[in-house]
N, CA, C and O atoms as CSV, one atom per row, in Angstrom:
chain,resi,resn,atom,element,x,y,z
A,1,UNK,N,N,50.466,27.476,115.375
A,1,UNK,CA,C,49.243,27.418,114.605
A,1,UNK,C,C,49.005,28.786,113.986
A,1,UNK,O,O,49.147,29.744,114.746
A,2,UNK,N,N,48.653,29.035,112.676
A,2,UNK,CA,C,48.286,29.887,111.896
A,2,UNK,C,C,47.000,30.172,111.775
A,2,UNK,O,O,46.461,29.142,111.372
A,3,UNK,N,N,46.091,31.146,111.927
A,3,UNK,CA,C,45.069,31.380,111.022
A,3,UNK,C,C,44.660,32.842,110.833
A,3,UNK,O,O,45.001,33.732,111.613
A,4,UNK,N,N,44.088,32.983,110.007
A,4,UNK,CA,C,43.407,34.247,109.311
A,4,UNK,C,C,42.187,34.636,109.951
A,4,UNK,O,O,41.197,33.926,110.122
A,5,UNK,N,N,42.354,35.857,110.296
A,5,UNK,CA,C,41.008,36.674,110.834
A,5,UNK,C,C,40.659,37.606,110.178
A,5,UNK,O,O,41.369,38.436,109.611
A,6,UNK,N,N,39.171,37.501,110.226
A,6,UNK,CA,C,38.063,38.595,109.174
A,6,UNK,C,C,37.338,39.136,109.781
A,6,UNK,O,O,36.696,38.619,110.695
A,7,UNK,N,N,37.224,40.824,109.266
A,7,UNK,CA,C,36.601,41.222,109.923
A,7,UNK,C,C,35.221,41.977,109.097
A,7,UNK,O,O,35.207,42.956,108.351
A,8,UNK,N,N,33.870,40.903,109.666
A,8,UNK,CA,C,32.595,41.333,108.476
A,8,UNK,C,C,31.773,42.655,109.350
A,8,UNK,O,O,30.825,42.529,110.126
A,9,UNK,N,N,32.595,44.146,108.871
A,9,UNK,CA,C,31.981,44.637,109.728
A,9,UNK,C,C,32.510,46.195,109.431
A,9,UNK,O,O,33.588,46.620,109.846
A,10,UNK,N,N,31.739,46.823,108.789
A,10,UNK,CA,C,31.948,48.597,107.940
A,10,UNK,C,C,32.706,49.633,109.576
A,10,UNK,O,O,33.135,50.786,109.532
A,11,UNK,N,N,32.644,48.805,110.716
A,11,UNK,CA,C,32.933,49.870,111.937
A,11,UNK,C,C,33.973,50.849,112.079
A,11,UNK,O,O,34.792,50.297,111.345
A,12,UNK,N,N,34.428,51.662,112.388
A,12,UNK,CA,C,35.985,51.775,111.753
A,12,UNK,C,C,36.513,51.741,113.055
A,12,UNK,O,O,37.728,51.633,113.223
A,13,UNK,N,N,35.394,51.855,114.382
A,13,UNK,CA,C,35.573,51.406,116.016
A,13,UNK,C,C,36.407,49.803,116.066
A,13,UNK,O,O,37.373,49.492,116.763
A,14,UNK,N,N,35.762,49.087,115.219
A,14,UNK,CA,C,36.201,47.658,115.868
A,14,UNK,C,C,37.512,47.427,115.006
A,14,UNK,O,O,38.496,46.906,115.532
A,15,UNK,N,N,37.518,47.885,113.459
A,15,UNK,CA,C,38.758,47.827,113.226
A,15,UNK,C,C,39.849,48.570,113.311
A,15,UNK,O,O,40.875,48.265,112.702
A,16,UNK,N,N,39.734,49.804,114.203
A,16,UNK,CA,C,40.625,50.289,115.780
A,16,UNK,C,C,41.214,49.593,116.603
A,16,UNK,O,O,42.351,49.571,117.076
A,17,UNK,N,N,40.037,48.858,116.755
A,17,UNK,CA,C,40.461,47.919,118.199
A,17,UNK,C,C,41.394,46.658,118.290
A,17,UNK,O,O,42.221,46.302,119.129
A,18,UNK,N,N,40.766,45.893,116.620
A,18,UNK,CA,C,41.825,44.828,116.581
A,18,UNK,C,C,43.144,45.593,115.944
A,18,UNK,O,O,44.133,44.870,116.066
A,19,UNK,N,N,43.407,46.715,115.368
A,19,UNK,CA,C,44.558,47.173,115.202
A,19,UNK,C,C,45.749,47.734,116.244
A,19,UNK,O,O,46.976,47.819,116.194
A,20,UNK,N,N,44.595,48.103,117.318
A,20,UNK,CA,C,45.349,48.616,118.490
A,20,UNK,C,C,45.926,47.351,119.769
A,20,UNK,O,O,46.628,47.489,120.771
A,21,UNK,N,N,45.286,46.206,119.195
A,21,UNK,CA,C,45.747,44.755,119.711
A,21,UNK,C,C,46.938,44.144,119.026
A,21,UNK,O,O,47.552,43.172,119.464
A,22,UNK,N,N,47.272,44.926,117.685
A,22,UNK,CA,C,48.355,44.056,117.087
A,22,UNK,C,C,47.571,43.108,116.310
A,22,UNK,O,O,48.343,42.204,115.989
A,23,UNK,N,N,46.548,42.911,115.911
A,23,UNK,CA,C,46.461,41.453,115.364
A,23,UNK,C,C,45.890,42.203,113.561
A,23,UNK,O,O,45.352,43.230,113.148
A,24,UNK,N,N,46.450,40.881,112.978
A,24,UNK,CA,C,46.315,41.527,111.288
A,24,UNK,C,C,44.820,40.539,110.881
A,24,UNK,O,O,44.362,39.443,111.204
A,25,UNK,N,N,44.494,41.507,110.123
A,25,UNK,CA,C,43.021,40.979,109.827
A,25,UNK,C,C,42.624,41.280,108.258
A,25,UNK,O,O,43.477,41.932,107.655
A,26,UNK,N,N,41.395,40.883,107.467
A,26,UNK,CA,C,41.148,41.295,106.541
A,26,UNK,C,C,39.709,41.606,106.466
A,26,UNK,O,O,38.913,40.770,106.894
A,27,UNK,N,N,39.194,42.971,105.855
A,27,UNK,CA,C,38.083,43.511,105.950
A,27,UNK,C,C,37.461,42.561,104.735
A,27,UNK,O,O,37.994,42.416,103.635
A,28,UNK,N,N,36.206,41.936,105.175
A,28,UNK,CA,C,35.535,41.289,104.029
A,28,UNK,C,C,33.587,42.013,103.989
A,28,UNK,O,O,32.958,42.413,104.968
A,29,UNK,N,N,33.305,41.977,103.147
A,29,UNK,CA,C,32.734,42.684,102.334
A,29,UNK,C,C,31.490,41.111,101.866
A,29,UNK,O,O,31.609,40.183,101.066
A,30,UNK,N,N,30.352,41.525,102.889
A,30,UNK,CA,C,29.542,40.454,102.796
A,30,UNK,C,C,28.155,40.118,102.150
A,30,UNK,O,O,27.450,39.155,101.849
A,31,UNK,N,N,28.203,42.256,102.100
A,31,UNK,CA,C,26.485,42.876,101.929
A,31,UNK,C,C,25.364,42.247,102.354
A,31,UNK,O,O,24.426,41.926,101.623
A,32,UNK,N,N,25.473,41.990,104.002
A,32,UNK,CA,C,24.317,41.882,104.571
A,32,UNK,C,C,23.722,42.882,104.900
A,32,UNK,O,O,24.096,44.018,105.192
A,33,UNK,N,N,22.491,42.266,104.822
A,33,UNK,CA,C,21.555,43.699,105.252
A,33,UNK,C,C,21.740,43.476,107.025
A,33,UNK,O,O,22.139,42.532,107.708
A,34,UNK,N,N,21.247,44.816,107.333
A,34,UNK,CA,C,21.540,45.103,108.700
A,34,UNK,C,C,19.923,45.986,109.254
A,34,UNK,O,O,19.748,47.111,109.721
A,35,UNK,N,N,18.903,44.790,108.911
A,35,UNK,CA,C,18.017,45.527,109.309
A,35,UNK,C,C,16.687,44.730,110.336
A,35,UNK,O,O,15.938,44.040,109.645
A,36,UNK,N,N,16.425,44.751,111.470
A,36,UNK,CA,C,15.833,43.997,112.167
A,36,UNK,C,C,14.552,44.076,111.759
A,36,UNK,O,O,13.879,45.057,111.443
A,37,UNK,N,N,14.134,42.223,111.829
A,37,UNK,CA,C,12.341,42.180,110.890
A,37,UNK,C,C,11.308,43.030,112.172
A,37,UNK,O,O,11.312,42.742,113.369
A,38,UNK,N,N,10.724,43.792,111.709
A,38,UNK,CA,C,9.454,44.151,112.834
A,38,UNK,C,C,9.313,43.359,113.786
A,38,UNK,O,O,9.082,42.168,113.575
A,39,UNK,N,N,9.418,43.842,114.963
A,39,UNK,CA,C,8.931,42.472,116.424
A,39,UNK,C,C,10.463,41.724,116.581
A,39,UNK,O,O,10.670,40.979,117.539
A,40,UNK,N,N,11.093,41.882,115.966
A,40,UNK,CA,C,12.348,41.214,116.404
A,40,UNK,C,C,12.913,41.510,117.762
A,40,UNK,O,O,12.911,42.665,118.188
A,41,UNK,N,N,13.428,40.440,118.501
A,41,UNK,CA,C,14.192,40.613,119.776
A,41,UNK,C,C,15.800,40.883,119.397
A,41,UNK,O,O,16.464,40.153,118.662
A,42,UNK,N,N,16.281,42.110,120.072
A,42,UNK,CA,C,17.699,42.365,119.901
A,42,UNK,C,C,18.086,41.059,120.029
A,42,UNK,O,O,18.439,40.526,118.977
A,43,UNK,N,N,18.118,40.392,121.028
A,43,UNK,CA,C,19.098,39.375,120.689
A,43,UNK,C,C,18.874,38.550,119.495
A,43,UNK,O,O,19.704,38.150,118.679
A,44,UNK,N,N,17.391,38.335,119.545
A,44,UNK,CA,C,17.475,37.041,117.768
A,44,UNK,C,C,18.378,37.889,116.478
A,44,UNK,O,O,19.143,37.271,115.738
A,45,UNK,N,N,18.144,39.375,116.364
A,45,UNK,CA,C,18.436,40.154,115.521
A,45,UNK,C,C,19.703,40.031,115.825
A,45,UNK,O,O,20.025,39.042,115.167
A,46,UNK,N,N,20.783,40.440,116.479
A,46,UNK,CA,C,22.424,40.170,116.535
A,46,UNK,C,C,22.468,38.818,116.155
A,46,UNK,O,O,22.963,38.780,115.029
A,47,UNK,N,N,22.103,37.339,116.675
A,47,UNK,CA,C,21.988,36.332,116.554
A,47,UNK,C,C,22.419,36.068,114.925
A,47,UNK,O,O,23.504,35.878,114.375
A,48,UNK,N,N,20.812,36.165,114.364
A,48,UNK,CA,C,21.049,36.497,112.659
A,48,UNK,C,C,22.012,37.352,112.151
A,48,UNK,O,O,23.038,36.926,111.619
A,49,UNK,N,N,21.796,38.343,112.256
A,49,UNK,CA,C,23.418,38.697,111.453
A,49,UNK,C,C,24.127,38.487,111.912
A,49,UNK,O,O,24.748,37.967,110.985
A,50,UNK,N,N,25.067,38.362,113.122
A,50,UNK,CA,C,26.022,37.731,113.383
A,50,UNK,C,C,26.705,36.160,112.387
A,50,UNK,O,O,27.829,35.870,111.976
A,51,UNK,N,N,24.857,35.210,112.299
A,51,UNK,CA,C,25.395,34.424,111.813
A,51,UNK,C,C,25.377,34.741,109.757
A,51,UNK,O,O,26.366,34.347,109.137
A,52,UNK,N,N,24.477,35.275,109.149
A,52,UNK,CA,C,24.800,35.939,108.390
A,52,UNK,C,C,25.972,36.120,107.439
A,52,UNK,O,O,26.193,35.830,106.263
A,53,UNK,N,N,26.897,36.957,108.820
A,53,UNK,CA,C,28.275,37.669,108.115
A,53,UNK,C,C,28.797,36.955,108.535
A,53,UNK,O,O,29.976,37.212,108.291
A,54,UNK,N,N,28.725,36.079,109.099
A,54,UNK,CA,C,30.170,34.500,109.255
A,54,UNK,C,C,29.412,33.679,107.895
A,54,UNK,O,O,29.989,32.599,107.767
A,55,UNK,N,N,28.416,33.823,106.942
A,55,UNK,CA,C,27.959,32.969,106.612
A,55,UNK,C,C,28.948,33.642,105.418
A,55,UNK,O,O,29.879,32.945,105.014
A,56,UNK,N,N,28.746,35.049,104.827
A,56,UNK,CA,C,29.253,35.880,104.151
A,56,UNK,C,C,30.597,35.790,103.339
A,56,UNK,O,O,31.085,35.939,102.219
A,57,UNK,N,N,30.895,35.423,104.739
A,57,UNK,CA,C,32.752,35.342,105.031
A,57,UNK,C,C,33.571,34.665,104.706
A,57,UNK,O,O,34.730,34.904,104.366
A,58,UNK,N,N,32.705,33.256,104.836
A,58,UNK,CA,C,32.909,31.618,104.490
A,58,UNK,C,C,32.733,31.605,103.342
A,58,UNK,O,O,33.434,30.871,102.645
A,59,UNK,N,N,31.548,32.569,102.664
A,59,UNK,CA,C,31.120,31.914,101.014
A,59,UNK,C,C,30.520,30.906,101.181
A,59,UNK,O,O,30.574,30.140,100.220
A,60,UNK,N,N,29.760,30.461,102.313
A,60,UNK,CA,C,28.728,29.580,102.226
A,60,UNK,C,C,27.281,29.804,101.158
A,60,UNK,O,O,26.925,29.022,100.277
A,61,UNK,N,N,26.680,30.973,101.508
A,61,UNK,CA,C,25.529,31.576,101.042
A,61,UNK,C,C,25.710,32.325,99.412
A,61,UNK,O,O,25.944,33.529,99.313
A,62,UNK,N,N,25.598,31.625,98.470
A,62,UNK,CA,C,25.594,32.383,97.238
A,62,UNK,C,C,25.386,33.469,97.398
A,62,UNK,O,O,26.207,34.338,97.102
A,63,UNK,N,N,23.938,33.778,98.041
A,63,UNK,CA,C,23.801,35.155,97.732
A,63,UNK,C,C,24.426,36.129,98.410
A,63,UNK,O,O,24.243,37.336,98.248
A,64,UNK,N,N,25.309,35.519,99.317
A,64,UNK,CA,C,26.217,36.408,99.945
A,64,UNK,C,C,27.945,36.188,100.210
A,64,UNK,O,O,28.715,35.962,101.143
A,65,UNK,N,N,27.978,36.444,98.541
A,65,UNK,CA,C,29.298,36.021,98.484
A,65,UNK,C,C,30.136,37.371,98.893
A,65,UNK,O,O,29.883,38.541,98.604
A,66,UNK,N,N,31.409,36.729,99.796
A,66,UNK,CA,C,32.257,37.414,100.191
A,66,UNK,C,C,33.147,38.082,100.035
A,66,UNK,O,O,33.954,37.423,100.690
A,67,UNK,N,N,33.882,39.181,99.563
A,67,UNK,CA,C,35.647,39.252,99.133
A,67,UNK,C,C,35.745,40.117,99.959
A,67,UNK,O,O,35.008,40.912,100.541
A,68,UNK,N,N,37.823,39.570,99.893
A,68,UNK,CA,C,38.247,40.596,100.298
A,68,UNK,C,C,38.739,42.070,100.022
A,68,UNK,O,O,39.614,42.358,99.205
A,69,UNK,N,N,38.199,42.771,100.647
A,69,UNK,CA,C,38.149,44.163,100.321
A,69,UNK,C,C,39.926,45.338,100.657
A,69,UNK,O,O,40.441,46.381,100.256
A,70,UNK,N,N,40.158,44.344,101.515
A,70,UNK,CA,C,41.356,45.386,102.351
A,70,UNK,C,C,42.717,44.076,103.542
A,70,UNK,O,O,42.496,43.275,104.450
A,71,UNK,N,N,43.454,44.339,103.130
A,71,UNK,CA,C,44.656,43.525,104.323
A,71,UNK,C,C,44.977,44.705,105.032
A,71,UNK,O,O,45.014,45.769,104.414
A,72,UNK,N,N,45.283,44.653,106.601
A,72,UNK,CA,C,45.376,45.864,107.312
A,72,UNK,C,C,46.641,45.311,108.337
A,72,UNK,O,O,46.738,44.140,108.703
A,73,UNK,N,N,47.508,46.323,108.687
A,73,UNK,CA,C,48.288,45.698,109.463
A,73,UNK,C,C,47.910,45.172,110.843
A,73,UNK,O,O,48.741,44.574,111.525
């Protein structure tokens, strides 16, 4: 089985990590904002963007259309 992994995420920590695992990925480029609404609970706030930048990624959300930015080994 084949598939493609993306990674929606400016870190240069996490794309370390899947590089230092061996696994090939592509940096996608989602422009979510990354900013928790007032009163937000950390978790609802990861929650939302989390789902967000999978939303990003997919090209589900017009307004957050996705590309790819980078193939990395």
């Amino acid at each position: 089985m084949s598939f493609q992994l993306y990674l929606a995420s400016r870190s240069p920590r996490r794309a370390e990590f899947l590089s230092a695992l061996g696994l090939r990925y592509a940096l996608v480029d989602g422009d979510v904002v990354e900013q928790p609404r007032p009163g937000q609970s950390p978790a609802d706030y990861a929650q939302e963007t989390a789902i967000a930048k999978a939303r990003a990624g997919a090209g589900i959300d017009a307004s957050n259309w996705a590309r790819v930015t980078a193939r990395l080994p």
